[in-house]
C-alpha positions as CSV (number, residue, x, y, z in Angstrom):
1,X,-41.0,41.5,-29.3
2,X,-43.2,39.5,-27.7
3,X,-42.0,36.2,-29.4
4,X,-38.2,37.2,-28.9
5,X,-38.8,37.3,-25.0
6,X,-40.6,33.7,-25.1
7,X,-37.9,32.4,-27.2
8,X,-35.6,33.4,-24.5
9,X,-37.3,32.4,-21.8
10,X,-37.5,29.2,-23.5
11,X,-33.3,29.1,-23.9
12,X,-33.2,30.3,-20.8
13,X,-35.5,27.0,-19.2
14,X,-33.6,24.5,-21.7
15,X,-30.3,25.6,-19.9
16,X,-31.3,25.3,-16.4
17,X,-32.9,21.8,-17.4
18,X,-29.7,21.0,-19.1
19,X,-27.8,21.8,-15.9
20,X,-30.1,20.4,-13.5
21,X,-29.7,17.0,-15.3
22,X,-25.9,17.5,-15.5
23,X,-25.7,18.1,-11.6
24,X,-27.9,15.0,-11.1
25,X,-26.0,12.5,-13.2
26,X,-22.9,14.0,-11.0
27,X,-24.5,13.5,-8.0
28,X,-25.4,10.2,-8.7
29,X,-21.6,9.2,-10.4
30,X,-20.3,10.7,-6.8
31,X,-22.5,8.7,-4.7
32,X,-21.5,5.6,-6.8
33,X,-18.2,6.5,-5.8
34,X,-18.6,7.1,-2.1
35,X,-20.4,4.0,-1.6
36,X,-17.4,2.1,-3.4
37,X,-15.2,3.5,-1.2
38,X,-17.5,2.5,1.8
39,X,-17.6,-0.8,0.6
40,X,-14.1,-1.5,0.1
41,X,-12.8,0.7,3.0
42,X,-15.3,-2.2,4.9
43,X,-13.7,-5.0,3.5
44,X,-10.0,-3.9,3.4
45,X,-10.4,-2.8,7.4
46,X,-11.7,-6.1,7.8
47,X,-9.9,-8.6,6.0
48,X,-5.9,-9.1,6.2
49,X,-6.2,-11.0,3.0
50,X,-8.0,-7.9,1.6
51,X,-5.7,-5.5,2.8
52,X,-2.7,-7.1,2.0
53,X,-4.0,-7.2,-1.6
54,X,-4.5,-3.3,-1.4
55,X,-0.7,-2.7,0.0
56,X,0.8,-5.0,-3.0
57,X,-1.1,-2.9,-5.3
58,X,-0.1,0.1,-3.8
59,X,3.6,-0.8,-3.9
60,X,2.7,-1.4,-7.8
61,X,0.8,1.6,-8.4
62,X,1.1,4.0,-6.0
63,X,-1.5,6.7,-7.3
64,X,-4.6,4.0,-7.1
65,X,-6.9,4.4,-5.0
66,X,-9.1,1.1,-3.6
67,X,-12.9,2.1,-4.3
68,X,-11.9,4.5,-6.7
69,X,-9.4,3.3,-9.2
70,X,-9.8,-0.4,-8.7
71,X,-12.7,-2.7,-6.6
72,X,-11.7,-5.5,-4.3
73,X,-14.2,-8.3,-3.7
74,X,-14.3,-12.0,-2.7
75,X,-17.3,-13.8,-2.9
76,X,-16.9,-16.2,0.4
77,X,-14.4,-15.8,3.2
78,X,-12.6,-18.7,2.3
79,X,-12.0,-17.4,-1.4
80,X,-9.3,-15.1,-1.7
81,X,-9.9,-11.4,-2.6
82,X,-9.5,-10.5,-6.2
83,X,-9.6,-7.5,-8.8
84,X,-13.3,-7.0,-9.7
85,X,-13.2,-3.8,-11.6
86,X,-10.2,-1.5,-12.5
87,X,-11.0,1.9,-13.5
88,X,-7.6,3.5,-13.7
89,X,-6.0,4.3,-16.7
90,X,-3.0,2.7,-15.8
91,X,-2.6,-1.3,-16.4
92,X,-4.3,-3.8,-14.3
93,X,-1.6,-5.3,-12.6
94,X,-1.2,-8.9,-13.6
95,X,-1.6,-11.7,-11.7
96,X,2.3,-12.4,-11.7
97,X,3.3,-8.8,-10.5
98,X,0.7,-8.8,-7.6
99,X,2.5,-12.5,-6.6
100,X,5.7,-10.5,-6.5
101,X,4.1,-7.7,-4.7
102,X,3.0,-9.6,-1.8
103,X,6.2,-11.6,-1.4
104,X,7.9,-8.4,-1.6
105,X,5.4,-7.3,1.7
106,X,5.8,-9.9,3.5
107,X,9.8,-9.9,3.4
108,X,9.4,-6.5,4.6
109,X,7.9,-8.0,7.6
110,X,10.0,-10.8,7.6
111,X,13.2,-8.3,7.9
112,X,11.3,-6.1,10.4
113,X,11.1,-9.2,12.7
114,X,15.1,-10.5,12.3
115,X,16.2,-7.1,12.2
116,X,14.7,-6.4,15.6
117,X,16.0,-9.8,17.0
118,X,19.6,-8.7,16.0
119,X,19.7,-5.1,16.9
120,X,18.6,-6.0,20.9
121,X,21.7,-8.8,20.6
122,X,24.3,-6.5,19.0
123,X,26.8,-4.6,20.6
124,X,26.3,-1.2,21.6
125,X,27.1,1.6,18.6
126,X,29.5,3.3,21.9
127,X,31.1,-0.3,22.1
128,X,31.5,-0.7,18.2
129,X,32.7,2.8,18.3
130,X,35.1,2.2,20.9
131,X,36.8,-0.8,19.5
132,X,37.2,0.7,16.1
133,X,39.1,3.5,17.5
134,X,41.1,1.2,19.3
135,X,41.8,-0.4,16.3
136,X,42.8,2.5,14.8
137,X,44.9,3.3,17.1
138,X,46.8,-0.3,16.9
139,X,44.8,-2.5,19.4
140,X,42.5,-4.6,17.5
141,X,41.6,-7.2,20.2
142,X,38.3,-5.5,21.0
143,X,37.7,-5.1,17.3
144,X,37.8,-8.2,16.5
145,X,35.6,-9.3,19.3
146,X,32.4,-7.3,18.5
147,X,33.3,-8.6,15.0
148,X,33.2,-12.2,16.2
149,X,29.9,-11.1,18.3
150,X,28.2,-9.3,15.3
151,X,29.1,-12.9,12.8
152,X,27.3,-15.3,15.8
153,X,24.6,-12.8,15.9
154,X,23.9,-12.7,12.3
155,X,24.3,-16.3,12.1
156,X,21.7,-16.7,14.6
157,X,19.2,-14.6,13.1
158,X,20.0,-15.2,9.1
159,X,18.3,-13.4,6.7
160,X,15.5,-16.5,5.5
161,X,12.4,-17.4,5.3
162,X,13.0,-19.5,8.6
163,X,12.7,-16.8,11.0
164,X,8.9,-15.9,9.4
């Protein structure tokens, strides 16, 4: 009996051992991780470049996560930032698609900027409302001005890269 309670005792010390050193190679994986995230959280909140690089690969993949699924770095401030590690399951993104991605950004700030040029020159939605019921009703002078206002407006602001 005696031999029966060592034995497991013994089980019983092997277990928590085992546990202990599965907790600890956790604890260590989640500081890895918390430190990444530190690291690039960092670098993206100070670096456009950087950040810029974490939108187009967020408009690529939009479940990765920077310091998590995929590491930033750039090795001087005049080099641009870069993939260093991707741990997603997911493809990398190549270097093609990220190209694309950031173009794609900045035209969304490119039509943020004509957009808001044009909407303060338009006509008022009560004034384009108005002249297209007048037209409706058989008066399309008023119509046809806004229309004419609306063309010199859009012709001023075009939709290029010249307003950027």
């Amino acid at each position: 009996m005696e031999n029966g309670v060592i034995n497991i005792i013994i089980v019983v010390l092997i277990a928590v051992c085992v546990w202990i050193y599965i907790m600890w190679k956790d604890s260590r994986k989640l500081n890895m991780d918390v430190k990444h995230m530190a690291e690039q959280h960092n670098l993206v909140r100070h670096d456009k470049r950087a950040r810029a690089l974490c939108r187009a690969i967020h408009l690529l993949n939009p479940n990765a996560t920077c310091g998590v699924d995929y590491i930033i770095r750039h090795d001087s401030p005049e080099q641009e930032p870069y993939i260093a590690e991707w741990f997603s399951d997911t493809p990398r993104p190549t270097g093609e698609e990220i190209k694309s991605a950031l173009l794609e950004i900045s035209d969304v700030h490119h039509e943020a900027k004509y957009s808001a040029l044009r909407r303060a020159e338009y006509p008022s939605i009560e004034d384009q409302l108005d002249a297209a019921y007048q037209a409706r009703q058989g008066n399309p002078a008023k119509q046809i001005e806004i229309d004419e206002k609306i063309s010199r407006v859009k012709e001023k602001y075009p939709k290029t890269d010249e307003c950027i």
